[in-house]
C-alpha positions in Angstrom: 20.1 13.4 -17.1 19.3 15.2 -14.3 21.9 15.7 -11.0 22.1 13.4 -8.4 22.0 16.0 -5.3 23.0 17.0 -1.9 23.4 13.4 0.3 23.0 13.4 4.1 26.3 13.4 6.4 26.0 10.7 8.5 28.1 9.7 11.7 30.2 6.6 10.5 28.6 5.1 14.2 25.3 5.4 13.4 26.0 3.7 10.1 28.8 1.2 10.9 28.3 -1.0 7.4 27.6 2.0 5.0 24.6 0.4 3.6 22.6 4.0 4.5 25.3 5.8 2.5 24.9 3.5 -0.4 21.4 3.0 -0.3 20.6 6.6 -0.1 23.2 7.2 -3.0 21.5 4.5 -4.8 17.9 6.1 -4.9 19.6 9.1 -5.1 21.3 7.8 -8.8 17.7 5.5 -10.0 15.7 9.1 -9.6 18.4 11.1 -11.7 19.2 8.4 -14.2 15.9 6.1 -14.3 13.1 8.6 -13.6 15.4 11.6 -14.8 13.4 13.9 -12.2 14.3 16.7 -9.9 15.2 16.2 -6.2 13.9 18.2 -3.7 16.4 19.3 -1.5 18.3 16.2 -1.2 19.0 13.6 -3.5 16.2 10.6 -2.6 13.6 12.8 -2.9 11.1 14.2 -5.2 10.1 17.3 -5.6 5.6 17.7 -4.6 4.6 17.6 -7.7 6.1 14.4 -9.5 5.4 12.8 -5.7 1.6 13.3 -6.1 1.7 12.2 -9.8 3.1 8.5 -8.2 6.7 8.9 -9.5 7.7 6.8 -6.5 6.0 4.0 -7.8 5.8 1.3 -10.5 3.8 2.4 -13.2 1.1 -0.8 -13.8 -1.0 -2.9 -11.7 -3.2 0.4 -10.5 -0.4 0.8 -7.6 -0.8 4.0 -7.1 -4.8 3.9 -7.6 -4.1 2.2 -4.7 -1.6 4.6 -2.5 -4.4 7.1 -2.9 -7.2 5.4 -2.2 -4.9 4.7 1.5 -3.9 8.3 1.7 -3.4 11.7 0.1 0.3 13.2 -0.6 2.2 12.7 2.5 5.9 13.8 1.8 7.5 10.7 3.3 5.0 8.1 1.4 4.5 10.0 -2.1 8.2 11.6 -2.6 11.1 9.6 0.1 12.5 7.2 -2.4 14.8 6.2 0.7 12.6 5.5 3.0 10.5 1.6 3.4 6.8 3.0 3.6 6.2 2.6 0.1 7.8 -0.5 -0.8 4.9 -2.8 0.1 2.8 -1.0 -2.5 5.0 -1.5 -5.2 5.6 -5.0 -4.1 2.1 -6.7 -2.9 -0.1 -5.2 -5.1 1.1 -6.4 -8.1 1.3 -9.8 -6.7 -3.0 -9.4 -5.3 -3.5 -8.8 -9.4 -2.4 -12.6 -10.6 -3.3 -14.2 -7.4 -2.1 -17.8 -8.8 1.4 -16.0 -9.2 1.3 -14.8 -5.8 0.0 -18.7 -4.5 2.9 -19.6 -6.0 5.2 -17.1 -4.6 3.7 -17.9 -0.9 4.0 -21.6 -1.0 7.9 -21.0 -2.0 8.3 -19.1 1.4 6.3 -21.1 3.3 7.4 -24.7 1.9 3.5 -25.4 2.1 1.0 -26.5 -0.4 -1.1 -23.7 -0.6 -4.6 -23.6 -2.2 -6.0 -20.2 -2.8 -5.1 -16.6 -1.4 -7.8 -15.0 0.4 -7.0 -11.9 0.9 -4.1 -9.6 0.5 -3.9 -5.5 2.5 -1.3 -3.3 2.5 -1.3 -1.4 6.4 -3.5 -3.7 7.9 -4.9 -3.8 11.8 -7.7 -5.9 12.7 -10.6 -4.0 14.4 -11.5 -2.9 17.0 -8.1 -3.0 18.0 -9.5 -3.0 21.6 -9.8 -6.9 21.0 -6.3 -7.5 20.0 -3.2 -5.3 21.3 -5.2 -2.5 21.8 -2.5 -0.2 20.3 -1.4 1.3 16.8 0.8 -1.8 15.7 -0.3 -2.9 12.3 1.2 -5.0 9.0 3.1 -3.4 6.6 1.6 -6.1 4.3 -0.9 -8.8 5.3 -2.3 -12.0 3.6 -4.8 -15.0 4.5 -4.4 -18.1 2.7 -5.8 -21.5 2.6 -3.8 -24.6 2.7 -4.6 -27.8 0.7 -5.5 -29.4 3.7 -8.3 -26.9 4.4 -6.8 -25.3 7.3 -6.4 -21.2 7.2 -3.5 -19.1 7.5 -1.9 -15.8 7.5 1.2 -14.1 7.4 1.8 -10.5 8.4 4.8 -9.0 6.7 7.4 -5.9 7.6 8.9 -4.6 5.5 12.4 -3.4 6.1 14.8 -0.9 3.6 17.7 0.9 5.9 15.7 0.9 8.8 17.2 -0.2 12.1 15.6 -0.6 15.8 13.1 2.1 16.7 13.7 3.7 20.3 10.8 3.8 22.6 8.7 7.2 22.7 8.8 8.7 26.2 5.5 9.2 27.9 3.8 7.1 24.6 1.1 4.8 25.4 3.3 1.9 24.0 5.7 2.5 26.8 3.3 2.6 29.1 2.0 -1.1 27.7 5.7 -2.0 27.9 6.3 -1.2 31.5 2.7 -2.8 32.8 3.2 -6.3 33.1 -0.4 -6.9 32.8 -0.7 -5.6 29.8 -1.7 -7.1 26.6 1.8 -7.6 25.2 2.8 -9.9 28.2 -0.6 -11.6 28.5 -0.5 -12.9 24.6 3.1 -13.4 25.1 2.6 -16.3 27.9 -0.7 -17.1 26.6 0.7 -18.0 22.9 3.4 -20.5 23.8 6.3 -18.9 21.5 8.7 -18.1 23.1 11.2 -19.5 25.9 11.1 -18.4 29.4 13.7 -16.1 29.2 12.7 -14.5 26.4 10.7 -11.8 28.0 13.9 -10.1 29.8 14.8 -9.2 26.2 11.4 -8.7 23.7 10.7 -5.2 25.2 14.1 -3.6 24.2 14.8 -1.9 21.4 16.4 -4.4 19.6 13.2 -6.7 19.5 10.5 -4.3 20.5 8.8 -3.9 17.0 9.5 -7.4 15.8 7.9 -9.0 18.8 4.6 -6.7 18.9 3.5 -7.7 15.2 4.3 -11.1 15.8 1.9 -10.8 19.2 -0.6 -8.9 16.7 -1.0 -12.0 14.5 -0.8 -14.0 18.0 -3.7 -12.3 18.8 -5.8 -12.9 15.7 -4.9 -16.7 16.4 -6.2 -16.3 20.1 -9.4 -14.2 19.0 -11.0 -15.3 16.1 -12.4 -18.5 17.0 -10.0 -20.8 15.3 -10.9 -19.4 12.1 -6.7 -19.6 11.9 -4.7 -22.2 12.2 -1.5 -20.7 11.7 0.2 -17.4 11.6 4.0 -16.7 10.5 5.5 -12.8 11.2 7.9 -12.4 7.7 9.8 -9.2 7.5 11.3 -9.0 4.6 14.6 -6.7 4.2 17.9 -6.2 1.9 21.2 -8.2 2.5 22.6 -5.4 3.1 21.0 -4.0 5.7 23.1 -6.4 8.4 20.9 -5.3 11.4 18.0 -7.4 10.4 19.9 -10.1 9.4 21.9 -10.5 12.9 18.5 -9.5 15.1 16.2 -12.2 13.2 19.1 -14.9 13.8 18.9 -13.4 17.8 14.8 -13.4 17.5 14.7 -16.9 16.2 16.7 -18.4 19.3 14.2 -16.9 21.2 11.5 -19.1 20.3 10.7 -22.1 21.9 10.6 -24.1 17.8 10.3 -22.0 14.5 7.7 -24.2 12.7 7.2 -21.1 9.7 6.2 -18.9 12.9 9.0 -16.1 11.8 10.3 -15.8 8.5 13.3 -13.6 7.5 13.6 -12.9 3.8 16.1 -11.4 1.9 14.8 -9.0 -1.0 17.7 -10.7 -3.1 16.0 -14.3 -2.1 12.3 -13.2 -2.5 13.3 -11.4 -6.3 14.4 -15.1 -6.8 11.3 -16.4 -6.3 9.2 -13.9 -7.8 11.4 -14.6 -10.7 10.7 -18.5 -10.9 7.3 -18.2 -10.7 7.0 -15.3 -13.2 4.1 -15.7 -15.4 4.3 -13.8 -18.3 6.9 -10.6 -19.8 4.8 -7.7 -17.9 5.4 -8.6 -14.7 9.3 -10.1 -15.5 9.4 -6.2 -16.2 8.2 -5.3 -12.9 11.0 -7.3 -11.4 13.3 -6.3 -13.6 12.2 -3.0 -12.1 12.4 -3.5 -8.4 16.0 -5.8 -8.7 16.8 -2.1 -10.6 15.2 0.3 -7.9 16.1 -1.8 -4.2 19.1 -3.8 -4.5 22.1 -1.6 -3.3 25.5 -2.9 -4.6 28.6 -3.3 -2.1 31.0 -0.7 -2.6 
């Protein structure tokens, strides 16, 4: 078996519940004992050359076909086991390969009878962008649907490991968008009849920021495509144990005027569950087996 490695030292404050520590001693453990690879430098990550032979992700399903086709070896996508940016691929594109399983899966989140997946993308902005927020925010994961009723959907997912909020860039065009109140962010925001009246004093900070542009991204497909959607729900899906996400979508929920499936926050614990009841054969009960193995941290 090969050694676990170095782990960062992180400031106690900046990581009040621990799940960082644990998570990053967790990926740390599944590459030494599961993959039995080398780390490179530190413990959650591999070393170049078993990154760009796909060693960060599940081996079926023509994932990593996939990560390729989307982008050559980039450190934090091919060899961070720690970090979120390849979890979708390991995740969605199994589930665009049996897309009955995946209508299954779907309707379970959505409590809706749903007829047919349309499409499924992994990093996906509508374009031009210049008809839509007009910035770089994209889906982590993205899929269009059609209900039994006829009617047209989609849901655009992030996907969440140990990150937290995300500061705004200085001098970044986002913060200029932020601070221009005629900007695209506030326009869709009054225009899409979300949220309450108060809500805007709080969206733009920190806390909310990236949660309330991809939801205003999908709000912009709704308001732009010529009611080729009826309905759009913003799911970001993240572990129990990463308590940030769990108290901010609680605070982002209150924020809307009614939550009618327009945000969903999921649990990986919850969503294994479901992935789980709708498994259709032994390969992919392997493939869960394999992410319940690789992403759920344990509590000290």
């Amino acid at each position: 078996m090969q050694e676990i490695g170095q782990q960062y030292s992180k400031d106690d404050k900046t990581d009040p519940s621990g799940f960082l520590r644990r998570a990053r001693l967790h990926q740390s453990v599944f590459r030494a004992r599961n993959l039995d690879l080398p780390f490179d430098t530190y413990g959650n990550y591999l070393t170049k050359e078993d990154g760009e032979k796909g060693k960060n992700f599940y081996e079926d399903y023509g994932i990593f076909n996939a990560v390729r086709c989307y982008r050559n070896y980039n450190k934090p996508l091919y060899s961070n086991l720690l970090r979120s940016e390849h979890i979708p691929f390991n995740i969605f594109i199994p589930l665009d390969r049996d897309q009955n399983y995946c209508k299954n899966v779907i309707s379970d989140i959505l409590k809706s009878n749903i007829s047919s997946i349309n499409r499924v993308e992994i990093e996906y902005a509508p374009k031009p962008k210049e008809k839509y927020l007009n910035d770089g925010t994209s889906f982590d994961a993205y899929i269009e649907y059609t209900n039994s009723d006829g009617t047209k959907g989609m849901i655009g997912i992030e996907v969440k490991y140990t990150e937290k909020e995300y500061k705004l860039q200085a001098n970044s065009k986002q913060e200029t968008d932020i601070k221009n109140k005629n900007s695209l962010y506030f326009s869709i925001t009054a225009n899409c009849g979300l949220y309450k009246s108060n809500a805007i004093e709080v969206l733009p900070t920190d806390k909310f920021r990236q949660i309330w542009r991809n939801h205003l991204l999908g709000e912009s497909i709704l308001l732009t495509e010529n009611n080729e959607f009826k309905h759009f729900t913003s799911l970001t899906l993240f572990p129990a144990g990463n308590t940030h996400f769990i108290k901010t979508s609680a605070e982002y929920i209150d924020l809307l005027n009614n939550n009618d499936n327009k945000f969903i926050a999921l649990t990986y614990e919850d969503f294994f569950t479901l992935l789980s009841k709708n498994c259709p054969n032994n390969n992919y009960q392997k493939w869960i087996e394999y992410l319940t193995t690789r992403y759920i941290v344990a509590n000290d």
